[in-house]
N, C-alpha and C positions, 0 to 999 in steps of 0.2 A: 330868394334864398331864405330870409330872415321865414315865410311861409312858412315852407316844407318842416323849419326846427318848431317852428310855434302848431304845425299839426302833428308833431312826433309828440310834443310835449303835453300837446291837449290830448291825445290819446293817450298818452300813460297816465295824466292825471285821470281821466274818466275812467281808466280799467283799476286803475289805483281803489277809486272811490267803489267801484264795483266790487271788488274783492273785501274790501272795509265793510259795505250793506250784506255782501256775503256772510264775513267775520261774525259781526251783529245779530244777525237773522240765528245762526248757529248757536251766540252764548242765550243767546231768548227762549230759543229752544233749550237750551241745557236747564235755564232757569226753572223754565215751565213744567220742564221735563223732572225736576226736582222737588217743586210742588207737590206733582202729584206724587210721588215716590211716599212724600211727609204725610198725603192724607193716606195712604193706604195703609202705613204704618201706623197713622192715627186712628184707622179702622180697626187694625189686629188689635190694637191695645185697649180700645174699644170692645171687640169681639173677647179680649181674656177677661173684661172684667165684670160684660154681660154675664157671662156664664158661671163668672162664680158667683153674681150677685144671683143669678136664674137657680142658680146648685144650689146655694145656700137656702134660697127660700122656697125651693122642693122641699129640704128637709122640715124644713120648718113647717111645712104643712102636711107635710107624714106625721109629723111628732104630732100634731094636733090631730089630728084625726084618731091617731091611736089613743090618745086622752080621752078624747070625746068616745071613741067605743069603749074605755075600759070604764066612763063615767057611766053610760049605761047599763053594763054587764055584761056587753055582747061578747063571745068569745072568737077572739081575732084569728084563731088559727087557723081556721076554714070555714066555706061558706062564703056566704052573701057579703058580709063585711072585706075579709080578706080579697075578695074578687074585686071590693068597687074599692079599695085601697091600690090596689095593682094596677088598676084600669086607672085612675087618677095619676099613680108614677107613671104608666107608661105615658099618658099625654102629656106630663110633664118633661119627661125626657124628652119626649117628642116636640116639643113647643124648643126645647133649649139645643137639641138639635139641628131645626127649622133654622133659626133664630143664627147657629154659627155658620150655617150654610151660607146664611142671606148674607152674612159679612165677610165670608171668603168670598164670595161670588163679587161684592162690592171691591174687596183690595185688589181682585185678579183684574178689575177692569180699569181701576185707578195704574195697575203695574202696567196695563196694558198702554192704556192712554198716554203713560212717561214713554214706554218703548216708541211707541207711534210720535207723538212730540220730537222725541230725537232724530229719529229716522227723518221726519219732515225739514229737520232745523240743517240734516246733513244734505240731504237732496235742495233746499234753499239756496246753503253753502257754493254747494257742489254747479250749480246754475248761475250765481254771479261767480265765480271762478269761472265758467264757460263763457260767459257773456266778457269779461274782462277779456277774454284772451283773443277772442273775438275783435274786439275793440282794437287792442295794438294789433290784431293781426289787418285789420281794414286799415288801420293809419298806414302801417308801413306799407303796404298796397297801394293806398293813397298817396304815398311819399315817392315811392319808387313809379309808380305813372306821371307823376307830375315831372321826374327828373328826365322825361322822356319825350316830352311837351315841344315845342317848338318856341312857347315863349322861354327856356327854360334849355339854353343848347351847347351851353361850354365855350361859345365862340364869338357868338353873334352880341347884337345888344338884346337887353331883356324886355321891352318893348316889342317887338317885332324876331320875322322868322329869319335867318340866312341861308335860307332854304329858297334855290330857287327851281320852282315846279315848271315845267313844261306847259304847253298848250294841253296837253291830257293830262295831269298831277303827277306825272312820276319824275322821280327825284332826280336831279342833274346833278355836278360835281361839287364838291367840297359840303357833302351832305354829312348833316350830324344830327340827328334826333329819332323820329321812329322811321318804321319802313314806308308807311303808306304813308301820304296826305291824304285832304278831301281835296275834290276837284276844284279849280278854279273856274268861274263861272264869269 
């Protein structure tokens, strides 16, 4: 008897601790999962301060260049000069364009990698919860076959069967435990 309670109780401690590595697995992932959240947002804030420092020193090299053309006399309104001023803001727009691209592209993968992180930490969860229930459901399995035992009969002593089998194993009168024996030999 004293068995059967100490394998009830070792499977509930064991699904217990399952559920717990479950719990665990889960807040690990939230952590992680929160991490990355912190760098992405450390990218964006990153990515606004690129671009103003990238804005700021486009202008700063427009302005220069229109110095230096007006230092020589060249007339900026058209022509040669005004085309390779153009051509220099566009690839600077272009470079600071480039440049925010490459840092959404960076936080969308950091957002991505928190979503995927959770999703893992729940499916983790979600597996020791399964493996737990598992667990008490094989105890109680185990509890309830054993109570069906022959060592184990309501009647008899717990040593031995009071079960007395035939010359072929089937069961004779004042039977209490499962239906079949094995044969006696």
């Amino acid at each position: 008897m004293f068995g059967i309670f100490a394998s009830l109780i070792g499977a509930a401690v064991s699904a217990r601790a399952q559920r717990a590595q479950g719990d665990a697995a889960m807040r690990q992932a939230e952590y992680n999962a929160q991490l990355q959240r912190n760098k992405a947002q450390s990218i964006a804030y990153a990515r606004q301060a690129e671009t103003s420092r990238m804005t700021a020193s486009a202008r700063r090299v427009k302005a220069s260049q229109r110095a230096q053309y007006s230092k020589t006399g060249a007339v900026i309104t058209g022509d040669t000069p005004l085309f390779v001023m153009l051509e220099q803001a566009g690839d600077m727009q272009q470079d600071i364009m480039n440049q925010r691209r490459n840092r959404m592209i960076q936080e969308q993968q950091a957002e991505a990698g928190a979503d995927m992180t959770e999703y893992e930490g729940q499916m983790a969860r979600q597996a020791a919860y399964q493996a737990a229930s598992n667990t008490l459901l094989s105890g109680a399995l185990k509890v309830g076959t054993s109570l069906f035992t022959p060592e184990f009969n309501f009647g008899g002593d717990v040593g031995g069967s009071s079960i007395d089998t035939g010359l072929y194993g089937t069961p004779v009168e004042g039977f209490v435990g499962p239906i079949f024996e094995p044969y006696n030999t």
